[in-house]
Backbone bond lengths (Angstrom), bond angles and torsions (degrees), N, CA, C in turn:
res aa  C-N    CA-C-N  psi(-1)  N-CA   C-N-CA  omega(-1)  CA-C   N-CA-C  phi
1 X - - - 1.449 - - 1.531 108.45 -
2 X 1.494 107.85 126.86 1.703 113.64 175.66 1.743 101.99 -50.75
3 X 1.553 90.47 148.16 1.768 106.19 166.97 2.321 99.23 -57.29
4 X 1.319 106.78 -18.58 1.786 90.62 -168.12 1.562 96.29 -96.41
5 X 0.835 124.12 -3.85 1.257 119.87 -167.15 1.940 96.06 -94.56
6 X 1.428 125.18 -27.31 0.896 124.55 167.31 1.375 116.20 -91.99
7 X 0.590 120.99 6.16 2.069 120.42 160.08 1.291 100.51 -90.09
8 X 1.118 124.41 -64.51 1.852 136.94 170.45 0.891 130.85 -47.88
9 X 0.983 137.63 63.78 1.849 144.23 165.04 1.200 116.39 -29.62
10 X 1.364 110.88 -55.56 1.673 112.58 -155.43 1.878 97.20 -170.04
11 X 1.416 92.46 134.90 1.618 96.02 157.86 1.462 109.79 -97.57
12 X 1.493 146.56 96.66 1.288 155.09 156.23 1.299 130.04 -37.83
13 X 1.623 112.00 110.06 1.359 114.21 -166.74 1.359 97.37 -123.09
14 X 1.230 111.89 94.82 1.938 114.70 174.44 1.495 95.39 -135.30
15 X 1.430 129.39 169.16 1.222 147.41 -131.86 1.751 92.01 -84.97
16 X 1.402 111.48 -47.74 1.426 116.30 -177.23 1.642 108.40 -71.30
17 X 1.443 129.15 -22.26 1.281 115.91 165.22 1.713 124.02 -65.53
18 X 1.299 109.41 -24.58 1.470 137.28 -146.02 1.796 95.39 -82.72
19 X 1.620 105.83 -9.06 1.426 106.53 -170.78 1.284 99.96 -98.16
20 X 1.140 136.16 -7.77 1.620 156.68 -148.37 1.638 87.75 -99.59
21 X 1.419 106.08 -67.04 1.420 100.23 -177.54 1.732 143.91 -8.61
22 X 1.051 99.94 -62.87 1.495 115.92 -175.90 1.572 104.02 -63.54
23 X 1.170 117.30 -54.08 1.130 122.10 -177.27 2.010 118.43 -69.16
24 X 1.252 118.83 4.47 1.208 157.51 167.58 1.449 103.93 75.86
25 X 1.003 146.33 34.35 1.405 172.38 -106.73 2.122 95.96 -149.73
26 X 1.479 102.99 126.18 1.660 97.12 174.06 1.152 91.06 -124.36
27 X 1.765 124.01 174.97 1.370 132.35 173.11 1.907 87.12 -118.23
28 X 1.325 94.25 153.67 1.265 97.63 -169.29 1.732 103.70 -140.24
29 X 1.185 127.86 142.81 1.655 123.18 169.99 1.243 105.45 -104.11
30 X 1.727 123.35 124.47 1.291 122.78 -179.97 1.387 127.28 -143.19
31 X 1.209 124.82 153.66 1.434 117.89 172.39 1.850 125.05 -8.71
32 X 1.116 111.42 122.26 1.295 108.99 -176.57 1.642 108.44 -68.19
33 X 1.496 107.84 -26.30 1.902 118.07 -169.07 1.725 101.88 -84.78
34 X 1.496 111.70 -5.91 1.046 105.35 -152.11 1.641 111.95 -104.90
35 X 1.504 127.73 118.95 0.913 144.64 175.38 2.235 128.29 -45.69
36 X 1.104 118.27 173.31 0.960 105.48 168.55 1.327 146.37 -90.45
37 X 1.614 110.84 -10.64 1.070 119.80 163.49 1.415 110.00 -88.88
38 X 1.946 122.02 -31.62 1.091 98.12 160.84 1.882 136.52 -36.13
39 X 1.210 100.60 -69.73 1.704 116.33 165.76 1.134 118.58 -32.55
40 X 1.268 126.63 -41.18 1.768 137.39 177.25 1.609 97.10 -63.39
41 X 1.205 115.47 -71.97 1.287 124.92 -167.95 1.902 101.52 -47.02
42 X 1.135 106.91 -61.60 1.756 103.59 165.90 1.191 130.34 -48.07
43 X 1.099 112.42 -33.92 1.506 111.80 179.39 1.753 116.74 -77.35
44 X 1.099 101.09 -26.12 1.482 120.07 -173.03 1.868 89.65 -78.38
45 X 1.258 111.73 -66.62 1.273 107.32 -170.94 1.482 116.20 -63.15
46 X 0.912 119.38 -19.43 1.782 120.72 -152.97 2.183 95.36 -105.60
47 X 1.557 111.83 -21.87 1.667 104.16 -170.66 1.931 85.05 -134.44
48 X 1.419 116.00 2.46 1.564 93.82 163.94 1.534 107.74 69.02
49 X 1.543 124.91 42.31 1.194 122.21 -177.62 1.531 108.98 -146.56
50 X 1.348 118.35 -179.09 2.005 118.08 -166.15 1.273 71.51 -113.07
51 X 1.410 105.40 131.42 1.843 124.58 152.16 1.627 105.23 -85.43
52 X 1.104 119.75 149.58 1.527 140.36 -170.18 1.460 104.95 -110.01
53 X 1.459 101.10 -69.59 1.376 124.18 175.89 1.267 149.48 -121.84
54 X 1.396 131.12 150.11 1.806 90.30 -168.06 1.788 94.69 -145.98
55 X 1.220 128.57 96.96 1.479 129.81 168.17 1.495 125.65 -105.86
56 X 1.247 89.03 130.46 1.680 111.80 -176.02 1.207 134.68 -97.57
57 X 1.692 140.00 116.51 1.160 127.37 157.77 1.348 131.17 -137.03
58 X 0.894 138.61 157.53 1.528 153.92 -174.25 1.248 107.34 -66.74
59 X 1.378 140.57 128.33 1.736 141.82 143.54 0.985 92.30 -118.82
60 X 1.600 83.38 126.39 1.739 118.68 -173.07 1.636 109.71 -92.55
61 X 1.297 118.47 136.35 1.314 137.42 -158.18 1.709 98.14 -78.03
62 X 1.376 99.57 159.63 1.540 98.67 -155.35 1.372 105.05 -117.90
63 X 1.188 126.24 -173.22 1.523 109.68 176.80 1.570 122.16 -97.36
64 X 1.103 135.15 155.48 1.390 112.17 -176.98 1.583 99.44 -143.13
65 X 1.465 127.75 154.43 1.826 131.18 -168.23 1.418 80.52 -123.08
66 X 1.250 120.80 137.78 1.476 147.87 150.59 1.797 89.35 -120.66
67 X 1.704 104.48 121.89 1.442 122.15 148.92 1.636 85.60 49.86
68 X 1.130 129.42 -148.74 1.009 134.04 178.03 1.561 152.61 -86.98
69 X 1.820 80.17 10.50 1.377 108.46 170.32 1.125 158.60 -84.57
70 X 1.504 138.39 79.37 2.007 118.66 -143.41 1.918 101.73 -68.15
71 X 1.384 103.25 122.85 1.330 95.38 131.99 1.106 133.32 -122.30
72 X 1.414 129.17 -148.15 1.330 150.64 143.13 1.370 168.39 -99.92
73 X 1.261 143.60 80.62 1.297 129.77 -127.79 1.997 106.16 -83.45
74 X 1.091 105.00 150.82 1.716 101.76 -165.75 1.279 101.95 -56.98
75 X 1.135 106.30 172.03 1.699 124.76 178.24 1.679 108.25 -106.57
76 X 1.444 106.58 123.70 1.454 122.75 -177.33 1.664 129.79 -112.31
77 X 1.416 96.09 129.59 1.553 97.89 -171.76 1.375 120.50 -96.10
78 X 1.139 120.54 135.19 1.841 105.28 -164.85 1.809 85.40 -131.81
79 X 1.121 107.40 158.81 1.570 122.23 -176.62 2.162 98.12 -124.94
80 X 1.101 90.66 143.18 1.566 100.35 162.09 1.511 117.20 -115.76
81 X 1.087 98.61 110.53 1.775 101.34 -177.89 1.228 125.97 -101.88
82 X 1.584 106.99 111.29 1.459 94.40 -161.78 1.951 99.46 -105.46
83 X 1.242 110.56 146.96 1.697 136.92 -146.83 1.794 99.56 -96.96
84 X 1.294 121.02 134.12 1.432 115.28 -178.64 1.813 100.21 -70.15
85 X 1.039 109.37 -179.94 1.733 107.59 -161.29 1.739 105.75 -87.72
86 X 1.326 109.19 135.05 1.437 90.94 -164.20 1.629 122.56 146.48
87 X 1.791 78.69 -62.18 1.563 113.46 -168.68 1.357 104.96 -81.01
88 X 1.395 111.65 172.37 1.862 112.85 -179.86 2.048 87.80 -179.88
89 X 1.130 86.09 137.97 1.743 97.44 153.96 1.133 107.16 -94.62
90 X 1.362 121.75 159.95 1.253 129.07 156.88 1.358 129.01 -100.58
91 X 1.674 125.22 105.28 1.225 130.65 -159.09 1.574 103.25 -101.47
92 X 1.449 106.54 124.01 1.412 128.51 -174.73 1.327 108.65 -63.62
């Protein structure tokens, strides 16, 4: 397995990413260890495109009760990558 494919989880296509679009902007699911130039460098290598920009944040995992039990659901890092002008992935 490529080093980008393990920074990269998932390219995320839900209704609130879908606004990103136009503006050539992707939402991305990625390594929690993983930095921003890491992610740049993957994204470039892994869809063959110039990264512009690359912003990161954390959504923090929430609590969840099974029966009488608290847990927690993990905490997830998603990147927004925004594309030099031009460029576009193609989302399936």
């Amino acid at each position: 397995m490529s080093k980008a494919k393990l920074i990269i989880k998932a390219l995320l296509q839900t209704e609130k990413s879908t606004i990103y679009l136009p503006e050539g902007k992707y939402l991305f699911l990625v390594d929690n260890g993983a930095n921003k130039i890491q992610i740049k460098k993957a994204v470039e290598q892994e869809y063959k495109v110039k990264v512009k920009n690359v912003n990161t944040f954390i959504a923090a995992g929430k609590l969840k009760r099974v029966r009488h039990q608290l847990g927690r659901t993990q905490d997830l890092k998603k990147a927004v990558v925004t594309l030099i002008e031009g460029q576009k992935i193609e989302v399936k």
